[in-house]
Residue frames relative to the residue before (quaternion, step in Angstrom):
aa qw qx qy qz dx dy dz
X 1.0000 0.0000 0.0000 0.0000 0.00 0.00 0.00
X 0.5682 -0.5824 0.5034 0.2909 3.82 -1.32 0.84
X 0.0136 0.8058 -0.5535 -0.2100 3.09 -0.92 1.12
X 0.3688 -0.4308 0.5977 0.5668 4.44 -0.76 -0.38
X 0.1460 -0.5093 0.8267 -0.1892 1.28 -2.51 1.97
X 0.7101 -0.4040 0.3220 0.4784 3.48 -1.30 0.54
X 0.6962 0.4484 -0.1707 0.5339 3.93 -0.43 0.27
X 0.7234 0.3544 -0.3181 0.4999 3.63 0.14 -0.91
X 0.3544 -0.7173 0.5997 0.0145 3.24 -1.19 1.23
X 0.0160 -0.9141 0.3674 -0.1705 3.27 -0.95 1.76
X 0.3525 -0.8093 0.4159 0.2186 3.35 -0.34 0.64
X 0.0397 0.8380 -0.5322 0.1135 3.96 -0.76 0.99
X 0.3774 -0.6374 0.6092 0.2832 3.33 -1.33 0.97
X 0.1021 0.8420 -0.5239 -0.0787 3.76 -1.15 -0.31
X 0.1120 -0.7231 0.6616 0.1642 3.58 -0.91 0.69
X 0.2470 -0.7594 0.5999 0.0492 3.18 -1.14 1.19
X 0.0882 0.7769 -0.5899 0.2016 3.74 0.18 0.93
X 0.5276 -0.6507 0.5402 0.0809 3.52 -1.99 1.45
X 0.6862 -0.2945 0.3093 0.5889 4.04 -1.29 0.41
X 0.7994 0.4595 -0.2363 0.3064 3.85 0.24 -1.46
X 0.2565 -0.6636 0.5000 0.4937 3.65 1.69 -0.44
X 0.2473 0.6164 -0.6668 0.3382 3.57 0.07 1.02
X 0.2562 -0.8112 0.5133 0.1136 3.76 -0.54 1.50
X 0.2292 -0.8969 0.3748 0.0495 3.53 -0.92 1.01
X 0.7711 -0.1103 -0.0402 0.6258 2.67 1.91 -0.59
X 0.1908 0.8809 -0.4331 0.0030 3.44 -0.21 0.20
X 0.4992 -0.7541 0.3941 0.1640 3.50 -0.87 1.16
X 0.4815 0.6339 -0.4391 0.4165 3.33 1.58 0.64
X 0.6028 0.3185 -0.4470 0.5791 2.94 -1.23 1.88
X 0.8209 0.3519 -0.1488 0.4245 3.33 0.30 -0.69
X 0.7062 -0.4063 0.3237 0.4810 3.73 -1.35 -0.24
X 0.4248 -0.6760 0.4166 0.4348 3.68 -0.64 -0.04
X 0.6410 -0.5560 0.3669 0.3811 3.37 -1.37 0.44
X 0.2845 -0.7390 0.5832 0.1813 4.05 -0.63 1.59
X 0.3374 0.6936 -0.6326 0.0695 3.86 -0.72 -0.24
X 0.3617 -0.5850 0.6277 0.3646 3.46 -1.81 0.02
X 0.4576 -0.6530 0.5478 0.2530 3.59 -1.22 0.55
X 0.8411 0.2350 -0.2028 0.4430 2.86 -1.19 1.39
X 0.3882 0.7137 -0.3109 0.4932 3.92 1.89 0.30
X 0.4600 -0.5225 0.5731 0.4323 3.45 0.99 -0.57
X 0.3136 0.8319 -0.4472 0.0982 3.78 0.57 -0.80
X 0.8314 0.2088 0.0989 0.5053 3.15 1.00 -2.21
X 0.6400 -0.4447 0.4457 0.4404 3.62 -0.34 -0.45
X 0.4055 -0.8963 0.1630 0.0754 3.08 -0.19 1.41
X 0.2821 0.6776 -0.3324 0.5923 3.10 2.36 0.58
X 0.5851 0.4868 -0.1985 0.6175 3.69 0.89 -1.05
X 0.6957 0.3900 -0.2727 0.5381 3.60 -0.06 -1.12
X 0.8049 0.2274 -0.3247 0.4416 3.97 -0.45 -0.26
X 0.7026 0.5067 -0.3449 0.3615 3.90 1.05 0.38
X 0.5306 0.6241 -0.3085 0.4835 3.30 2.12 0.52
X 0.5811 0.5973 -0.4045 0.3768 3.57 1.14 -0.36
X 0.8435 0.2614 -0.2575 0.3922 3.60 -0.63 0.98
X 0.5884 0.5343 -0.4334 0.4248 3.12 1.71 -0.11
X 0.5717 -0.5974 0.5232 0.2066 3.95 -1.82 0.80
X 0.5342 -0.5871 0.4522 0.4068 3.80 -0.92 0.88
X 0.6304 0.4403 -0.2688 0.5801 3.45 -1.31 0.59
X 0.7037 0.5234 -0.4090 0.2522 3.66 0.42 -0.60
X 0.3371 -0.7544 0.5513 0.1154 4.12 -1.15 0.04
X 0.4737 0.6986 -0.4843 0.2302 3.47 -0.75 0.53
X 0.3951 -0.7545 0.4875 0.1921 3.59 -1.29 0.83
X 0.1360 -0.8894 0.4308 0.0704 3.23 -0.81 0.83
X 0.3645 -0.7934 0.4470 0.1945 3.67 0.12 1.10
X 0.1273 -0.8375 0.5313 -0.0041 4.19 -0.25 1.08
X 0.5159 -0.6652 0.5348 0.0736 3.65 -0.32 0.98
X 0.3106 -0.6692 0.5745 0.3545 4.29 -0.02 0.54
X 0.5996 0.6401 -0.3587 0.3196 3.70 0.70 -0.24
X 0.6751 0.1634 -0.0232 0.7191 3.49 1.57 -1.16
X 0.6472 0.3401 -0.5146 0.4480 3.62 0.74 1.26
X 0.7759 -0.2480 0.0377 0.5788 4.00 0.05 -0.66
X 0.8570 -0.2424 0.2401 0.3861 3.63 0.68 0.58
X 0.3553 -0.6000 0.6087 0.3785 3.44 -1.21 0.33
X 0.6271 -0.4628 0.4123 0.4718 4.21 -1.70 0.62
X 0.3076 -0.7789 0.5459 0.0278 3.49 -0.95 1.02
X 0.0127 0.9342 -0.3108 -0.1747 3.92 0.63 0.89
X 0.6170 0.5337 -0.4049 0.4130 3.04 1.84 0.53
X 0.3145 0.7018 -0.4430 0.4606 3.32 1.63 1.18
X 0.7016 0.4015 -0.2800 0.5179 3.51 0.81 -0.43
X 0.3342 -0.7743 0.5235 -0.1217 3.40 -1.20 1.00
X 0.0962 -0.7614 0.5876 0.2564 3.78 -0.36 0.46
X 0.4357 -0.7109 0.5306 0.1524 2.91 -1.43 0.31
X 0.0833 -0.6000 0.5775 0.5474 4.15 -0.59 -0.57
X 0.6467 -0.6013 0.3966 0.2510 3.43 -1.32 0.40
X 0.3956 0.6508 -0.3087 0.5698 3.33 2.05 -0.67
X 0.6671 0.3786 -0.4670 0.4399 3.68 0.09 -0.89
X 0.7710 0.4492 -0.3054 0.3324 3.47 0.04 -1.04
X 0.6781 -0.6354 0.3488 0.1220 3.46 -1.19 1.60
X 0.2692 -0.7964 0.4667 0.2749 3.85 0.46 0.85
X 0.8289 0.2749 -0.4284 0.2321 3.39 0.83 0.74
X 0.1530 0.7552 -0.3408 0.5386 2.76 1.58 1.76
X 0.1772 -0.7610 0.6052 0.1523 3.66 0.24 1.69
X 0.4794 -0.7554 0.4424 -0.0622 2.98 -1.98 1.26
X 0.3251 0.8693 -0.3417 0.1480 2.71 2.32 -1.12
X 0.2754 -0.7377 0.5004 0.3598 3.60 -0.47 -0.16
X 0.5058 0.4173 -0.4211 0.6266 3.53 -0.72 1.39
X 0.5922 0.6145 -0.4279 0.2975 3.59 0.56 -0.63
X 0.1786 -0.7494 0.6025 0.2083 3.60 -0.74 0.72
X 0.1398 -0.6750 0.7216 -0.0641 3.17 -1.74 0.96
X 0.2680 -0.6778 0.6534 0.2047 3.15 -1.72 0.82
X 0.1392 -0.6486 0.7335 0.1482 3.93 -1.07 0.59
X 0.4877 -0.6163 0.6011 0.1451 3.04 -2.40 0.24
X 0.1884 -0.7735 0.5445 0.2643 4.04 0.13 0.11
X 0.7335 -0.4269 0.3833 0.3645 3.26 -1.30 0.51
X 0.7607 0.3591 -0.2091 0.4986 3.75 1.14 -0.80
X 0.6194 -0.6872 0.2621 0.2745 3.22 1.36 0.64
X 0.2332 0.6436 -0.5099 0.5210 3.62 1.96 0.57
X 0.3967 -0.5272 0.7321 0.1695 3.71 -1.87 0.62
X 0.0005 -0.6473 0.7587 0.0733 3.79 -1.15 0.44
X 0.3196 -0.4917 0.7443 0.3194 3.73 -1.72 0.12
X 0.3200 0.6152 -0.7117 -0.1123 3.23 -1.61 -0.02
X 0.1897 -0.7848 0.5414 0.2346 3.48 -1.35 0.14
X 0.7880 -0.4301 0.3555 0.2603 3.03 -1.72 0.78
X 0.2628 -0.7815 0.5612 -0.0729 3.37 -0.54 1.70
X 0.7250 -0.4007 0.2394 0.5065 3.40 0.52 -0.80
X 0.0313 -0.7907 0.6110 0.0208 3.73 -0.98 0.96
X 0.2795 -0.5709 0.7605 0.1326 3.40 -1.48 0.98
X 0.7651 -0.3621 0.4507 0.2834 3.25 -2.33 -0.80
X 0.6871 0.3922 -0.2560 0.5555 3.11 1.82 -0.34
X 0.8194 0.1132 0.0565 0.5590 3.53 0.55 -0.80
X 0.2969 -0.6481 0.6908 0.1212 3.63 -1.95 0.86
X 0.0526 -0.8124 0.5525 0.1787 3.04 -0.80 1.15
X 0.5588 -0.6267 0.5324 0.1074 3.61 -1.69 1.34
X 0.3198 0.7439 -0.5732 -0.1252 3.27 -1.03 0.87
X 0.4096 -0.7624 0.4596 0.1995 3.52 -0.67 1.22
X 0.5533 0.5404 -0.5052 0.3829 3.82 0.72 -0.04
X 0.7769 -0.4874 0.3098 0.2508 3.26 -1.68 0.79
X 0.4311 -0.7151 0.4138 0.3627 3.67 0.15 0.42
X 0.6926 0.2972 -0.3123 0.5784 3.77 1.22 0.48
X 0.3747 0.6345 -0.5655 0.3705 3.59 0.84 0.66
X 0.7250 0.4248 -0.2832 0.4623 3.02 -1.03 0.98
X 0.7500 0.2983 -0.1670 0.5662 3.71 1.41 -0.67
X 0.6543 -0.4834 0.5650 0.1376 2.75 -2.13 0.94
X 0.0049 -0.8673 0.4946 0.0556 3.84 -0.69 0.85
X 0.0962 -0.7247 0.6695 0.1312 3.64 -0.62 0.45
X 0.1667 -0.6898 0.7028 -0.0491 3.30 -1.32 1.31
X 0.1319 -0.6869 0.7146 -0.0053 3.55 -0.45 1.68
X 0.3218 -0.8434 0.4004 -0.1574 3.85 -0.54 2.16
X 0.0719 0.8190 -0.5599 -0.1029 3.61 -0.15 0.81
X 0.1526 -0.7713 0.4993 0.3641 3.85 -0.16 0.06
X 0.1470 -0.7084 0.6387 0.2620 4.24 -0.09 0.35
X 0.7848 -0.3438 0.3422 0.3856 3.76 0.23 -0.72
X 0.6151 -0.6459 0.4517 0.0232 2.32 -1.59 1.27
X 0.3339 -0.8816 0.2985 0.1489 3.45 0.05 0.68
């Protein structure tokens, strides 16, 4: 039977779930996840735990914030004055938001934490900082 190699483009279910089994993502319901292995494509904890496995296969794979989106970056986060920001702009904390940079690049960040004076900004990935476990089907190998 074919197994995945760097290069060979595949197709996978996945539940992406935190230490607490809080699910984060998961490709149930939907199409499976297409990528080539080893492209950069996926997170790169995921990406080095598909070579050798056989279509049809299962297995859980435990990702390190280091070889998934990073350790929390606190010079990613940013105050704001609250005046700049448009009063019809929800604050909620958690809220995601898209800014513009001076060079005209879009960034996501989300809402960290807001008083009466200021909004705090935080531009890191909303899984930086976390441990991931990826519970893996492989459907095939393409």
């Amino acid at each position: 039977m074919m197994t995945v190699k760097p290069g060979d483009t595949v197709r996978i279910h996945y539940t992406g779930t935190l230490d607490d089994g809080t699910t984060f993502d998961s490709s149930e319901g939907r199409d499976p996840l297409e990528f080539t292995v080893g492209a950069g494509q996926i997170i790169p904890g995921l990406d080095k735990a598909l070579p050798g496995m056989e279509a049809g296969a299962q297995k859980t794979v435990k990702v390190p914030c280091a070889e998934a989106y990073g350790a929390h970056n606190p010079e990613a986060t940013q105050a704001v004055p609250r005046a700049q920001v448009p009063a019809d702009i929800p604050l909620e904390i958690g809220t995601q938001l898209q800014l513009q940079t001076p060079d005209g690049q879009v960034m996501a960040v989300t809402v960290a934490e807001a008083t009466d004076d200021e909004v705090i900004l935080d531009a890191n990935h909303p899984l930086a900082g976390k441990d991931l476990t990826f519970a893996i089907e492989l459907v095939e190998i393409v």
